[in-house]
CHARMM-style PDB file with segment names, atoms N, HN, CA, C and O in Angstrom:
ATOM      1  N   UNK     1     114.954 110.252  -2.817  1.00  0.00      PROA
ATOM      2  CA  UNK     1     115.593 109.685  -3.991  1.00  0.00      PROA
ATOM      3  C   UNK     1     117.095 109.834  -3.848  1.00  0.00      PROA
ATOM      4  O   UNK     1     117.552 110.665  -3.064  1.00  0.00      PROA
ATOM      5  N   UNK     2     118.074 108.860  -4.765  1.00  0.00      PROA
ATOM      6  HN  UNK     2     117.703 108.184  -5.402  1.00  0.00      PROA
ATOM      7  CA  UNK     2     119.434 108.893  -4.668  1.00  0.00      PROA
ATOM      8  C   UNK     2     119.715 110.059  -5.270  1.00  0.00      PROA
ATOM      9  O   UNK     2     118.971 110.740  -5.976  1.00  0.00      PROA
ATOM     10  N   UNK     3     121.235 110.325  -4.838  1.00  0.00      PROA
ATOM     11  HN  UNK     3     121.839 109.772  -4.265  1.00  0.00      PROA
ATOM     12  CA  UNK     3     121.994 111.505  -6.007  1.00  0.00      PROA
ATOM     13  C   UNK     3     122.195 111.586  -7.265  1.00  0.00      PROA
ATOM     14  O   UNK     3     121.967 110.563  -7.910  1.00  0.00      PROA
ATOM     15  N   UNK     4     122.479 112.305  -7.699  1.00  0.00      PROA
ATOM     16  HN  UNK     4     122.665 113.137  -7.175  1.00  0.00      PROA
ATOM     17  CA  UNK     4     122.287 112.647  -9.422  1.00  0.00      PROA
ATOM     18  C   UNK     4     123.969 110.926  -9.353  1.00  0.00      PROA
ATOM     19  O   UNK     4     124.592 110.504  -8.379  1.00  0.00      PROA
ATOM     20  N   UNK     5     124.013 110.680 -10.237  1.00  0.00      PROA
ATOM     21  HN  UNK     5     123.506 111.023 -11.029  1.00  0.00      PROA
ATOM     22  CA  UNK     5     125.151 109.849 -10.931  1.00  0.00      PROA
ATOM     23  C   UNK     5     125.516 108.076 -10.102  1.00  0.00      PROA
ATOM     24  O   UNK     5     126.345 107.188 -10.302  1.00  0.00      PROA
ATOM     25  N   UNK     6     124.404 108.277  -9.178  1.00  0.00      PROA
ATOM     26  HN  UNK     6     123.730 108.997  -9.015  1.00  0.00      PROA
ATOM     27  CA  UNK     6     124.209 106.684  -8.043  1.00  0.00      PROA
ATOM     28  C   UNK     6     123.668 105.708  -9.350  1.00  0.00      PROA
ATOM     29  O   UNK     6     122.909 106.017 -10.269  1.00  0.00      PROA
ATOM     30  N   UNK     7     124.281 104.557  -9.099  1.00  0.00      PROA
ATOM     31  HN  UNK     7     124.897 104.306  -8.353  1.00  0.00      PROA
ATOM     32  CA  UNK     7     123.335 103.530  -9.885  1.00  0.00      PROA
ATOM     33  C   UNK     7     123.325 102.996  -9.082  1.00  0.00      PROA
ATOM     34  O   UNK     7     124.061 103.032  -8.096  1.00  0.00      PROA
ATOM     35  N   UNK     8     122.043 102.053  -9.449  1.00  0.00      PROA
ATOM     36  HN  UNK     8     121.444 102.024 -10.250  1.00  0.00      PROA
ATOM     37  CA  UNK     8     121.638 100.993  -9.382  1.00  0.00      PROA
ATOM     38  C   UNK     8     121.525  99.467  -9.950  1.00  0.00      PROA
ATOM     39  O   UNK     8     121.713  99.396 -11.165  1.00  0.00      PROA
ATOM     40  N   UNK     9     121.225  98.115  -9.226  1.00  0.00      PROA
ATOM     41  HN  UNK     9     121.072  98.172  -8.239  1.00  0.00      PROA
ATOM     42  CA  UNK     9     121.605  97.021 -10.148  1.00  0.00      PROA
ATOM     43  C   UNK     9     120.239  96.328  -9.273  1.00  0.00      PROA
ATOM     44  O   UNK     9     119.740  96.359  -8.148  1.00  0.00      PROA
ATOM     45  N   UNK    10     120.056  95.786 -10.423  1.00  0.00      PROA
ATOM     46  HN  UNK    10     120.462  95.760 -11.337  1.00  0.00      PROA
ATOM     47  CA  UNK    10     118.892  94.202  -9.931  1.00  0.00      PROA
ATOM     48  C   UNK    10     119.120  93.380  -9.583  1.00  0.00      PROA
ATOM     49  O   UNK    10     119.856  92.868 -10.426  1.00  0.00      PROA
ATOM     50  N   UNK    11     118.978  92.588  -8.600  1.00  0.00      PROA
ATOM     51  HN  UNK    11     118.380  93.005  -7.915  1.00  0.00      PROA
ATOM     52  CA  UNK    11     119.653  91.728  -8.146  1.00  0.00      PROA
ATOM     53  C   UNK    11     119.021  89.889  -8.990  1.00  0.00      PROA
ATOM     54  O   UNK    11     119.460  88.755  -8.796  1.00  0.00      PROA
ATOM     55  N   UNK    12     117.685  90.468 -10.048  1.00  0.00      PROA
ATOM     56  HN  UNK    12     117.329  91.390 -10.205  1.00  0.00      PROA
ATOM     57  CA  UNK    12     117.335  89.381 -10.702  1.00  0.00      PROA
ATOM     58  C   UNK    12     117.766  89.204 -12.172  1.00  0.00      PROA
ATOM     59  O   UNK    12     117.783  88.043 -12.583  1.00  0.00      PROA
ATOM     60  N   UNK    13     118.151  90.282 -13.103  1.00  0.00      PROA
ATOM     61  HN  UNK    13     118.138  91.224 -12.769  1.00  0.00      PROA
ATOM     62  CA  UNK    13     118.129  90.551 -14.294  1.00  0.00      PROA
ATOM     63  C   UNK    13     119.260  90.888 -14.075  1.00  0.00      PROA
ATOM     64  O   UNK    13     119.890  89.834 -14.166  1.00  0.00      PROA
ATOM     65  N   UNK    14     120.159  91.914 -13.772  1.00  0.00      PROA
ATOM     66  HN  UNK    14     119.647  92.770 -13.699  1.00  0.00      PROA
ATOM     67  CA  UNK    14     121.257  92.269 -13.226  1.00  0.00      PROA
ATOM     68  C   UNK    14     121.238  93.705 -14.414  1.00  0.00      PROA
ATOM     69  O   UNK    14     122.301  94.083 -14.907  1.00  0.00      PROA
ATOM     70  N   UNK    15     120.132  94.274 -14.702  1.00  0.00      PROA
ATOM     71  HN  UNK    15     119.269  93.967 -14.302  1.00  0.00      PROA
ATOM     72  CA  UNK    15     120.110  95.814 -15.549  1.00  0.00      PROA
ATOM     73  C   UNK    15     120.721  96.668 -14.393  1.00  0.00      PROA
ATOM     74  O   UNK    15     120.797  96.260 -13.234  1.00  0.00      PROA
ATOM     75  N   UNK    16     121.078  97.684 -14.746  1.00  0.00      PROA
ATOM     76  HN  UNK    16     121.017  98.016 -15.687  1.00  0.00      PROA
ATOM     77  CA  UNK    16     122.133  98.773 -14.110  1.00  0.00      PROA
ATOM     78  C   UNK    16     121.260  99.948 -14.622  1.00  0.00      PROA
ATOM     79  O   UNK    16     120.807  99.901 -15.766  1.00  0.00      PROA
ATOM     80  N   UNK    17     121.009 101.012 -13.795  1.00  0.00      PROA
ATOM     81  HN  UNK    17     121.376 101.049 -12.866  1.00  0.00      PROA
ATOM     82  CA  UNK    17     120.319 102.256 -13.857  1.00  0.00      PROA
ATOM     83  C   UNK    17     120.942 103.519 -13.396  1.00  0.00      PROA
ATOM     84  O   UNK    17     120.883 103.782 -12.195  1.00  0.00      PROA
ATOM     85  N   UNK    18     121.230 103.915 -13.796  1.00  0.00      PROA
ATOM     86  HN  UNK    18     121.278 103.701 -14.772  1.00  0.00      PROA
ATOM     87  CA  UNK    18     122.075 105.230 -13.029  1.00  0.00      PROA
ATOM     88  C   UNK    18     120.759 107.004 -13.209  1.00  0.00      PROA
ATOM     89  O   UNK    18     120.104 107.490 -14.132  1.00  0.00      PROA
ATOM     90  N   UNK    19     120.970 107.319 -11.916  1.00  0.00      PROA
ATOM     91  HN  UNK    19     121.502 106.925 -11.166  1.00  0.00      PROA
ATOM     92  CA  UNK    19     120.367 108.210 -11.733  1.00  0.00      PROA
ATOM     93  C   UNK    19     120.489 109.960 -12.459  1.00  0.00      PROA
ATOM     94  O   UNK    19     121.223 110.805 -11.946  1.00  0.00      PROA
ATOM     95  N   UNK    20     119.898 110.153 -13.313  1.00  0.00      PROA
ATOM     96  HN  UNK    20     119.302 109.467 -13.730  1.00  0.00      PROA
ATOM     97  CA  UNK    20     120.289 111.265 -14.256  1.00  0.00      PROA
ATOM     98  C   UNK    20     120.049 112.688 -14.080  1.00  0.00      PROA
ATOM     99  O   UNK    20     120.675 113.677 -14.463  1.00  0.00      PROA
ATOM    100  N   UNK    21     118.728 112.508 -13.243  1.00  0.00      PROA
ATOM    101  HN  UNK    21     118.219 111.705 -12.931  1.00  0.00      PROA
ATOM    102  CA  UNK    21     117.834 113.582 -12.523  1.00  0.00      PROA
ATOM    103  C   UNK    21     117.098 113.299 -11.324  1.00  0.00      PROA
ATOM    104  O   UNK    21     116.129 112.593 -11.045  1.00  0.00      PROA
ATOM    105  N   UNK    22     118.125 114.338 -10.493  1.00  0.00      PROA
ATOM    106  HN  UNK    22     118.912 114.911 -10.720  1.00  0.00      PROA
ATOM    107  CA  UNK    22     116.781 113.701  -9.004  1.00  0.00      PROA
ATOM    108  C   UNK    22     115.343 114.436  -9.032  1.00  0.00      PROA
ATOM    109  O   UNK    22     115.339 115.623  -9.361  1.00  0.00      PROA
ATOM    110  N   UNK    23     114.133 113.814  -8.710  1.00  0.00      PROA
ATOM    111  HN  UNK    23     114.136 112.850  -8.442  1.00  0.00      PROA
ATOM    112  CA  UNK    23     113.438 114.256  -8.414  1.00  0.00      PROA
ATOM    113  C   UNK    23     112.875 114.969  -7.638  1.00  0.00      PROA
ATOM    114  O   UNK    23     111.792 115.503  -7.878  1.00  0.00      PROA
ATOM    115  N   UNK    24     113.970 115.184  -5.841  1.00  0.00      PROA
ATOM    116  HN  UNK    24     114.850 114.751  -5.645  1.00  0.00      PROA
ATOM    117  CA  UNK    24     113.479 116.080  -5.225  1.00  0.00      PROA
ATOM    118  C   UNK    24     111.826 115.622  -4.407  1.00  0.00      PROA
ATOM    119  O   UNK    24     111.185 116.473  -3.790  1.00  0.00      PROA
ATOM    120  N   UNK    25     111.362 114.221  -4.549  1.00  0.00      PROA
ATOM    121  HN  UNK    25     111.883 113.530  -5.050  1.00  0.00      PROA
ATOM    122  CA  UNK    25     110.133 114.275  -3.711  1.00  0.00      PROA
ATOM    123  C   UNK    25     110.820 113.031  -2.441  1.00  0.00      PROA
ATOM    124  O   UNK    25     111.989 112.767  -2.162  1.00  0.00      PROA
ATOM    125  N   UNK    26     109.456 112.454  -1.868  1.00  0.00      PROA
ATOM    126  HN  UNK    26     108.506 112.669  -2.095  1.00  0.00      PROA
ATOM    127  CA  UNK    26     109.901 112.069  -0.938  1.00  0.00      PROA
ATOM    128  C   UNK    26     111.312 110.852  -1.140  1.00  0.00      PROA
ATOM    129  O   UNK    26     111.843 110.839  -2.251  1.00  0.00      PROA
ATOM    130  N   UNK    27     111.901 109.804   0.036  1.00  0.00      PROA
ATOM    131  HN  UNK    27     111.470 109.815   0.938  1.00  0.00      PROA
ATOM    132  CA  UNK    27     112.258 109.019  -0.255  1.00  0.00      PROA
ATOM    133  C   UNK    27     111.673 107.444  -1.007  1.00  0.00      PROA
ATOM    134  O   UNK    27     110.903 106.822  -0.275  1.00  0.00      PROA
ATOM    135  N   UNK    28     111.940 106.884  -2.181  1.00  0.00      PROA
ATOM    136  HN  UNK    28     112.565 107.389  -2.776  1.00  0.00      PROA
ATOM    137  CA  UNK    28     111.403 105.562  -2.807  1.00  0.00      PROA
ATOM    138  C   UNK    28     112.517 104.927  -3.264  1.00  0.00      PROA
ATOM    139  O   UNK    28     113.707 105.239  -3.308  1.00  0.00      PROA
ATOM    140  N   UNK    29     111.893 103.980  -3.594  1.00  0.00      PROA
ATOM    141  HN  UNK    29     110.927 103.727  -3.559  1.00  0.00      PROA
ATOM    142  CA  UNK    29     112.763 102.601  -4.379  1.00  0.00      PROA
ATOM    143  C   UNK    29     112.438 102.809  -6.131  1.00  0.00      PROA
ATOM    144  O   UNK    29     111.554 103.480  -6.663  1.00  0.00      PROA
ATOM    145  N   UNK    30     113.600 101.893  -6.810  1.00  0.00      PROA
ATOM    146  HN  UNK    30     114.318 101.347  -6.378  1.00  0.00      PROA
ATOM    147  CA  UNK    30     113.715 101.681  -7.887  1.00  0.00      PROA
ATOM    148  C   UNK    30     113.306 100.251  -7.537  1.00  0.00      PROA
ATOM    149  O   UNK    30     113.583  99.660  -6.493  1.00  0.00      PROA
ATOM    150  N   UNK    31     112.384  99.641  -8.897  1.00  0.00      PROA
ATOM    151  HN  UNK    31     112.159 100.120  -9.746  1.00  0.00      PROA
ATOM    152  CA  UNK    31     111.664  98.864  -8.629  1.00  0.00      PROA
ATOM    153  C   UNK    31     112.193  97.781 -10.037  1.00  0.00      PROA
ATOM    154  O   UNK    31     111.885  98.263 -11.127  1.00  0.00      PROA
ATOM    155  N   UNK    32     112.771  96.713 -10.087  1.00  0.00      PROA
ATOM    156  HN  UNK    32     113.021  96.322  -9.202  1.00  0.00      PROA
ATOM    157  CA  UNK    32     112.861  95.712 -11.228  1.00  0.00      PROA
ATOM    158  C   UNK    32     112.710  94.553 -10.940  1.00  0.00      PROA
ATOM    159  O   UNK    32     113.325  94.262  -9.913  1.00  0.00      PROA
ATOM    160  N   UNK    33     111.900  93.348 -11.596  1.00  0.00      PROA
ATOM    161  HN  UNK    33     111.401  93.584 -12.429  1.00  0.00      PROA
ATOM    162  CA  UNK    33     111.579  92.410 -11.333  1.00  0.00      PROA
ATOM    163  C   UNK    33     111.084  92.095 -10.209  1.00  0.00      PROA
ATOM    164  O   UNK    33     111.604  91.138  -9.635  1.00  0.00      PROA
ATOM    165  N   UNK    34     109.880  92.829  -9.522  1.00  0.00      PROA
ATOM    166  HN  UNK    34     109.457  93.606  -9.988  1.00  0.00      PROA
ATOM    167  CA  UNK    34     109.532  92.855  -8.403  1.00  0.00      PROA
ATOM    168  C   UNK    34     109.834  92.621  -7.590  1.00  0.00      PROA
ATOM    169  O   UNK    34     109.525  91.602  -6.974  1.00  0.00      PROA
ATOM    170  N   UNK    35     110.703  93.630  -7.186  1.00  0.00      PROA
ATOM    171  HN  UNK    35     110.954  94.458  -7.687  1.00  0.00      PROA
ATOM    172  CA  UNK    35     112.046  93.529  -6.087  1.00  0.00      PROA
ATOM    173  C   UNK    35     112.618  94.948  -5.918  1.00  0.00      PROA
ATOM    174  O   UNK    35     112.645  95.431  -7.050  1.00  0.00      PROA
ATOM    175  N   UNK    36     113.026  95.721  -5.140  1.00  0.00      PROA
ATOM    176  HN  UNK    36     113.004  95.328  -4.221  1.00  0.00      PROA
ATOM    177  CA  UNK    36     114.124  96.637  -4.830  1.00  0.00      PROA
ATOM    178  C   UNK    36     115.385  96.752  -5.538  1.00  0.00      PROA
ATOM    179  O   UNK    36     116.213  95.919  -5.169  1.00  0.00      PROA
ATOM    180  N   UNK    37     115.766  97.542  -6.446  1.00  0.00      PROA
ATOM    181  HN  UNK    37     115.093  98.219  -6.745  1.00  0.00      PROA
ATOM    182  CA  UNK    37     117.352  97.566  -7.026  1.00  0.00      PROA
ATOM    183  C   UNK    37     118.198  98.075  -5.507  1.00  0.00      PROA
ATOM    184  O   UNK    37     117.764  98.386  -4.398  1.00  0.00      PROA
ATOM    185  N   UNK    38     119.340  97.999  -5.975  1.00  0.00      PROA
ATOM    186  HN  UNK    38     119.692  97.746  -6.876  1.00  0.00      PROA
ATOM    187  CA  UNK    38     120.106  97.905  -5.012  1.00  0.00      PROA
ATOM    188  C   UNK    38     121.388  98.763  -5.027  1.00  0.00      PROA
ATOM    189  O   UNK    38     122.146  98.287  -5.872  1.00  0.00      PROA
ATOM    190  N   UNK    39     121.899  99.788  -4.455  1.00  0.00      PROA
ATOM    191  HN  UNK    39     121.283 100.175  -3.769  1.00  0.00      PROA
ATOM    192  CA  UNK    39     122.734 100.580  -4.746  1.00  0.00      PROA
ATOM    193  C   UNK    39     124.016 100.080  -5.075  1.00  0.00      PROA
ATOM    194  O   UNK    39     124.612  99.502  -4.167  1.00  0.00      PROA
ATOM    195  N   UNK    40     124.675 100.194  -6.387  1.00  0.00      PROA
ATOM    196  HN  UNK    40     124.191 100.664  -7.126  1.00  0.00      PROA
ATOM    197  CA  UNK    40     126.074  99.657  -6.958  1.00  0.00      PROA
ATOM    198  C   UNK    40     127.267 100.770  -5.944  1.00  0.00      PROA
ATOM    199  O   UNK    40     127.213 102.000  -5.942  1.00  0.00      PROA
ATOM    200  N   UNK    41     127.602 100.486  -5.682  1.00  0.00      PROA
ATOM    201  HN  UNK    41     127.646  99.487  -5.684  1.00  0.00      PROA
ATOM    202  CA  UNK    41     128.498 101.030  -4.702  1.00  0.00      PROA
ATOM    203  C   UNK    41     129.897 101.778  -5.972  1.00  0.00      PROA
ATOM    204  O   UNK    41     130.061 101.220  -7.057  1.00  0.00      PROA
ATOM    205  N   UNK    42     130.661 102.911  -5.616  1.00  0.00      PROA
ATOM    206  HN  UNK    42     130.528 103.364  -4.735  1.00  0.00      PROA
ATOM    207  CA  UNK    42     131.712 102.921  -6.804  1.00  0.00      PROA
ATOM    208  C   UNK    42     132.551 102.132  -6.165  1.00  0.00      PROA
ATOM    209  O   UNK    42     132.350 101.631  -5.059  1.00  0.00      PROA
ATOM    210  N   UNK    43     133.959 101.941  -7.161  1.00  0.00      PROA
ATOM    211  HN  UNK    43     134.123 102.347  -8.060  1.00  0.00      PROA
ATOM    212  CA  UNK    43     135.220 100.549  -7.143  1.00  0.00      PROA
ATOM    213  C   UNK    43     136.032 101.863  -6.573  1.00  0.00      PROA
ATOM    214  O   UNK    43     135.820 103.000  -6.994  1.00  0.00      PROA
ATOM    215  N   UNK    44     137.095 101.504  -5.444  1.00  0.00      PROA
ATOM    216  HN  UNK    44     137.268 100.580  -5.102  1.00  0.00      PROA
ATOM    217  CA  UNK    44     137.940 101.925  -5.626  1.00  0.00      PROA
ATOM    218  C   UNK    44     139.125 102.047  -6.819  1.00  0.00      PROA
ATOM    219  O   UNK    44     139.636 101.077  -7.379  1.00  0.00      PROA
ATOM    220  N   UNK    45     139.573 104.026  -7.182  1.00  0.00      PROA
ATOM    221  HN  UNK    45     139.158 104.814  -6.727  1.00  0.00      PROA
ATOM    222  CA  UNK    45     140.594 103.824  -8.060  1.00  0.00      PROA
ATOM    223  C   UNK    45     141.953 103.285  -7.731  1.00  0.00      PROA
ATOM    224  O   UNK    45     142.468 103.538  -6.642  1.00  0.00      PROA
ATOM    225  N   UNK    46     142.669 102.405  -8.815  1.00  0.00      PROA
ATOM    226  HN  UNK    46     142.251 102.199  -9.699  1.00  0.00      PROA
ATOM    227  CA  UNK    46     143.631 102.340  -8.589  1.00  0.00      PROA
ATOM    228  C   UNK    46     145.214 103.368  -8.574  1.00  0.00      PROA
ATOM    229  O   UNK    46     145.656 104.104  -9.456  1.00  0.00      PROA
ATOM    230  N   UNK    47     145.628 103.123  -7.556  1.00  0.00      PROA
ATOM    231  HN  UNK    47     145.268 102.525  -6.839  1.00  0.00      PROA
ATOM    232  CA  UNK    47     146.908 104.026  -7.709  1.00  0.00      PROA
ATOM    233  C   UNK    47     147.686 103.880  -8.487  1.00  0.00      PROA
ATOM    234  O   UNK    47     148.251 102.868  -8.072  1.00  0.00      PROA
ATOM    235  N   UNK    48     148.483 104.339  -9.945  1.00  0.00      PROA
ATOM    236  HN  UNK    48     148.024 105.161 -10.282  1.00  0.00      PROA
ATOM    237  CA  UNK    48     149.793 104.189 -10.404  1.00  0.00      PROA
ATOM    238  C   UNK    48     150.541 105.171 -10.325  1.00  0.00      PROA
ATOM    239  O   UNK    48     150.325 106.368 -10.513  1.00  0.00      PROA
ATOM    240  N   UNK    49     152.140 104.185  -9.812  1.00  0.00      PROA
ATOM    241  HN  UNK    49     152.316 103.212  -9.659  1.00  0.00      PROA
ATOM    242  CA  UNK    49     152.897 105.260  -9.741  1.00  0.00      PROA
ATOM    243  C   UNK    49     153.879 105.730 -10.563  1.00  0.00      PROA
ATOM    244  O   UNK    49     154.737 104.917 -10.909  1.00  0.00      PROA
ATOM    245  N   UNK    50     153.935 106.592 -10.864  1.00  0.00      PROA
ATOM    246  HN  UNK    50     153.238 107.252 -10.583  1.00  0.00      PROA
ATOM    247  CA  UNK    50     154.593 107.894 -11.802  1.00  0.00      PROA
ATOM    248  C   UNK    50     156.421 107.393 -11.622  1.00  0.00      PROA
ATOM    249  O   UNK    50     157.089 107.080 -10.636  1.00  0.00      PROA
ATOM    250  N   UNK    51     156.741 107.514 -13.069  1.00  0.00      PROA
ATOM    251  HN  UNK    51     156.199 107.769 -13.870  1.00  0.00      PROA
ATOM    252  CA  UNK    51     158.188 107.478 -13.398  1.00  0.00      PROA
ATOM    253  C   UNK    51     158.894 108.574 -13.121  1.00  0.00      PROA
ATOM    254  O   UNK    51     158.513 109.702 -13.434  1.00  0.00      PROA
ATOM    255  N   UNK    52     160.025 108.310 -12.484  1.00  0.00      PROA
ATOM    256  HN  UNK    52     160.334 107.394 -12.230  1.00  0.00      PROA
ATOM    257  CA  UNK    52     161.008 109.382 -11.963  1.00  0.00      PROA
ATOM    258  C   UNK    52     161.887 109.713 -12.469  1.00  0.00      PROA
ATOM    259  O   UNK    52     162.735 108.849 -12.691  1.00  0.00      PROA
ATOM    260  N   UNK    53     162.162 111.123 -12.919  1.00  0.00      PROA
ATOM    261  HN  UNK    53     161.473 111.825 -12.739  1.00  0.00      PROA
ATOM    262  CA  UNK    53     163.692 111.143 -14.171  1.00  0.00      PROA
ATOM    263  C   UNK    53     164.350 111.472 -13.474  1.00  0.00      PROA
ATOM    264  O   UNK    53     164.204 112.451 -12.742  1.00  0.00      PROA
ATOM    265  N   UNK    54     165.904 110.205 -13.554  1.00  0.00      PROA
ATOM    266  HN  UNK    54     166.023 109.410 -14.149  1.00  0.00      PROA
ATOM    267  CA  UNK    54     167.087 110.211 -12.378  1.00  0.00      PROA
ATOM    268  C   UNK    54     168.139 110.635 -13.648  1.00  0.00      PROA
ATOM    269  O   UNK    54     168.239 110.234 -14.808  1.00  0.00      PROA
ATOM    270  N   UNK    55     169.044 111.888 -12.656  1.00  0.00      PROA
ATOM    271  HN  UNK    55     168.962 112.215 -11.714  1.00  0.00      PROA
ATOM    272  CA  UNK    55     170.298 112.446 -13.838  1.00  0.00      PROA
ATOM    273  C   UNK    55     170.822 111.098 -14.124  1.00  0.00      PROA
ATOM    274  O   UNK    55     170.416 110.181 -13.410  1.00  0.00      PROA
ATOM    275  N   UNK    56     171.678 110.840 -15.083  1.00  0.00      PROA
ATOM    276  HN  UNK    56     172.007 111.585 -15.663  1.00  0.00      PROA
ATOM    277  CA  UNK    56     172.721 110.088 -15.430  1.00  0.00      PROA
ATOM    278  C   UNK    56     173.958 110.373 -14.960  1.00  0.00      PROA
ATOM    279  O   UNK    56     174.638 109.552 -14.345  1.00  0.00      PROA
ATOM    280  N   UNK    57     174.401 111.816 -15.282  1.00  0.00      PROA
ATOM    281  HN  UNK    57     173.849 112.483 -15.782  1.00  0.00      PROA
ATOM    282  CA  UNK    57     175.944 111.694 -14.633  1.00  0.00      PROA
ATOM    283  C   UNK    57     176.147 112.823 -13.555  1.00  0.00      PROA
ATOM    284  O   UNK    57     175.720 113.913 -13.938  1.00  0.00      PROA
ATOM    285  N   UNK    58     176.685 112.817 -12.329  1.00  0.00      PROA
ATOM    286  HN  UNK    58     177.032 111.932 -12.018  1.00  0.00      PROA
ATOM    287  CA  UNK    58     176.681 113.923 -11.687  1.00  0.00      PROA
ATOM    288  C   UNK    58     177.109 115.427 -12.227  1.00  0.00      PROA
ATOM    289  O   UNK    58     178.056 115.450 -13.013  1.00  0.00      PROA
ATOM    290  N   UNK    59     176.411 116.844 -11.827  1.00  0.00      PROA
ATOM    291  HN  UNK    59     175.642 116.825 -11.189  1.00  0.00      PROA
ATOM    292  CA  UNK    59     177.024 117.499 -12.696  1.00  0.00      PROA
ATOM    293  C   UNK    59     175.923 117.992 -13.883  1.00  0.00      PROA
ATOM    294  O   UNK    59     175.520 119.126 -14.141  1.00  0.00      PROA
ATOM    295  N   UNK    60     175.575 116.600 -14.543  1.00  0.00      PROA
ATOM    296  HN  UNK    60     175.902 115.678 -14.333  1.00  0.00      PROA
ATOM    297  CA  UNK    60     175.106 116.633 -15.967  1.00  0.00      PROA
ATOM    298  C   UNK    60     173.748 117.331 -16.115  1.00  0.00      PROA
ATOM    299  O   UNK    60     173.003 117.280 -15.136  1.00  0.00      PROA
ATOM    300  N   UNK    61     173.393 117.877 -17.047  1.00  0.00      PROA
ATOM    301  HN  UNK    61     173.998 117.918 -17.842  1.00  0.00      PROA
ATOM    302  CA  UNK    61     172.155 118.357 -17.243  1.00  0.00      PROA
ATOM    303  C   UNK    61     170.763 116.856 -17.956  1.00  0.00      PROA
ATOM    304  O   UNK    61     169.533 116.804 -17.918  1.00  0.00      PROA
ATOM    305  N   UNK    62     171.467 116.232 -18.321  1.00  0.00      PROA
ATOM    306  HN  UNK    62     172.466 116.275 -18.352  1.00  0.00      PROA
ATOM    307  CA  UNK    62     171.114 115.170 -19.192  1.00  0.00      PROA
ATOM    308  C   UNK    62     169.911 114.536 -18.270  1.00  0.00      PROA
ATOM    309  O   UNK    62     170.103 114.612 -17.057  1.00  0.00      PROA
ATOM    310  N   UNK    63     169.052 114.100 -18.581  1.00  0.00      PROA
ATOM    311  HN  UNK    63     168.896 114.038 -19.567  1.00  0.00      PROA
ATOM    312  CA  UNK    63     168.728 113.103 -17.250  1.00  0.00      PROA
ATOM    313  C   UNK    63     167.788 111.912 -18.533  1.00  0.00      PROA
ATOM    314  O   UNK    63     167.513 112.053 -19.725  1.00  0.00      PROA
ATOM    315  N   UNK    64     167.479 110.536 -17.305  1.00  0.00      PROA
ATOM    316  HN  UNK    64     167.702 110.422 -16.336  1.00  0.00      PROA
ATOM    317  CA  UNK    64     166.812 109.474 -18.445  1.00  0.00      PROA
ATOM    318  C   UNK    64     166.163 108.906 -17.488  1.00  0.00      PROA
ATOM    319  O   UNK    64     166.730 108.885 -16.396  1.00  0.00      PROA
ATOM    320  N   UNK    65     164.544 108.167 -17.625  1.00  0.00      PROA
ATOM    321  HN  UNK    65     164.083 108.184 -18.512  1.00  0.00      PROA
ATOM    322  CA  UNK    65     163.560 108.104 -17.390  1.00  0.00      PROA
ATOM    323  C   UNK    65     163.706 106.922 -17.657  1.00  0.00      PROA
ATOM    324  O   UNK    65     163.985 106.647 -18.824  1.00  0.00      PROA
ATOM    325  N   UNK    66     163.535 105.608 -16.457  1.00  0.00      PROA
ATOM    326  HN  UNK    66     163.308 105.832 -15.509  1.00  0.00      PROA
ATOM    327  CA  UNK    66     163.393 104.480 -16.651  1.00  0.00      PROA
ATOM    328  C   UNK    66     162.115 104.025 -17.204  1.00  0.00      PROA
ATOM    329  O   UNK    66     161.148 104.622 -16.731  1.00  0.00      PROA
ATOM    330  N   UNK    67     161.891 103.266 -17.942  1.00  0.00      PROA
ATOM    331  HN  UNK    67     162.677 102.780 -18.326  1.00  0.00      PROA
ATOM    332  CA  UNK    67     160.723 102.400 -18.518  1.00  0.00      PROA
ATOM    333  C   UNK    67     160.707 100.845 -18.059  1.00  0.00      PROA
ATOM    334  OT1 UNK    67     159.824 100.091 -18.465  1.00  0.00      PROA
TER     335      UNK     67
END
Protein backbone atom coordinates (compact mmCIF):
# COMPACT_ATOMS: atom_id res chain seq x y z
CA UNK A 1 0.00 0.00 0.00
CA UNK A 2 0.96 3.82 -0.57
CA UNK A 3 2.23 6.19 2.25
CA UNK A 4 0.20 7.74 4.80
CA UNK A 5 -0.79 11.43 2.87
CA UNK A 6 -0.32 9.90 -1.21
CA UNK A 7 -3.49 10.51 -3.14
CA UNK A 8 -4.97 9.26 -5.55
CA UNK A 9 -7.24 10.28 -8.74
CA UNK A 10 -9.54 8.30 -11.22
CA UNK A 11 -8.84 8.63 -14.27
CA UNK A 12 -12.90 8.14 -15.09
CA UNK A 13 -14.81 10.21 -12.45
CA UNK A 14 -11.79 12.18 -11.55
CA UNK A 15 -12.64 11.56 -7.29
CA UNK A 16 -9.33 12.17 -5.40
CA UNK A 17 -8.53 9.83 -2.34
CA UNK A 18 -5.81 10.48 -0.15
CA UNK A 19 -4.36 7.87 1.99
CA UNK A 20 -5.07 8.36 5.86
CA UNK A 21 -3.91 5.02 7.24
CA UNK A 22 -1.64 2.53 5.80
CA UNK A 23 -2.53 -0.78 6.17
CA UNK A 24 0.73 -2.47 6.34
CA UNK A 25 -0.44 -5.75 4.20
CA UNK A 26 0.67 -6.78 0.99
CA UNK A 27 1.04 -4.46 -2.14
CA UNK A 28 -2.79 -3.46 -4.02
CA UNK A 29 -4.61 -1.04 -6.00
CA UNK A 30 -7.27 1.50 -5.26
CA UNK A 31 -9.99 0.53 -7.34
CA UNK A 32 -12.76 3.30 -9.02
CA UNK A 33 -14.84 2.81 -11.85
CA UNK A 34 -13.35 -0.36 -12.69
CA UNK A 35 -10.08 0.71 -13.26
CA UNK A 36 -6.82 1.43 -11.16
CA UNK A 37 -6.61 5.07 -9.48
CA UNK A 38 -3.60 6.54 -10.22
CA UNK A 39 -1.03 8.26 -8.08
CA UNK A 40 -1.55 12.33 -8.04
CA UNK A 41 1.92 13.23 -7.96
CA UNK A 42 2.60 16.64 -5.46
CA UNK A 43 3.00 20.30 -7.58
CA UNK A 44 6.04 21.78 -7.16
CA UNK A 45 6.21 24.84 -4.49
CA UNK A 46 6.61 28.02 -5.70
CA UNK A 47 9.55 30.21 -4.75
CA UNK A 48 8.90 33.90 -3.51
CA UNK A 49 11.33 36.15 -3.00
CA UNK A 50 11.64 38.07 0.21
CA UNK A 51 11.93 42.02 0.40
CA UNK A 52 15.17 43.52 1.31
CA UNK A 53 15.47 46.54 3.76
CA UNK A 54 18.08 48.90 1.97
CA UNK A 55 19.40 51.97 4.48
CA UNK A 56 18.32 55.23 2.99
CA UNK A 57 21.14 57.42 3.91
CA UNK A 58 24.71 56.38 4.52
CA UNK A 59 25.59 56.48 8.15
CA UNK A 60 21.78 56.38 8.95
CA UNK A 61 20.12 54.04 11.20
CA UNK A 62 16.78 54.55 9.30
CA UNK A 63 16.29 51.97 6.68
CA UNK A 64 12.94 51.46 4.08
CA UNK A 65 11.64 48.38 2.53
CA UNK A 66 10.61 48.56 -1.02
CA UNK A 67 7.03 47.41 -1.90
Amino acid sequence: MSRKGAKYECGECGIVVMVDKECGCTPCDLVCCSAPMKEVKPKAKKVIAKKVAKPVAKGSAKTVVKK
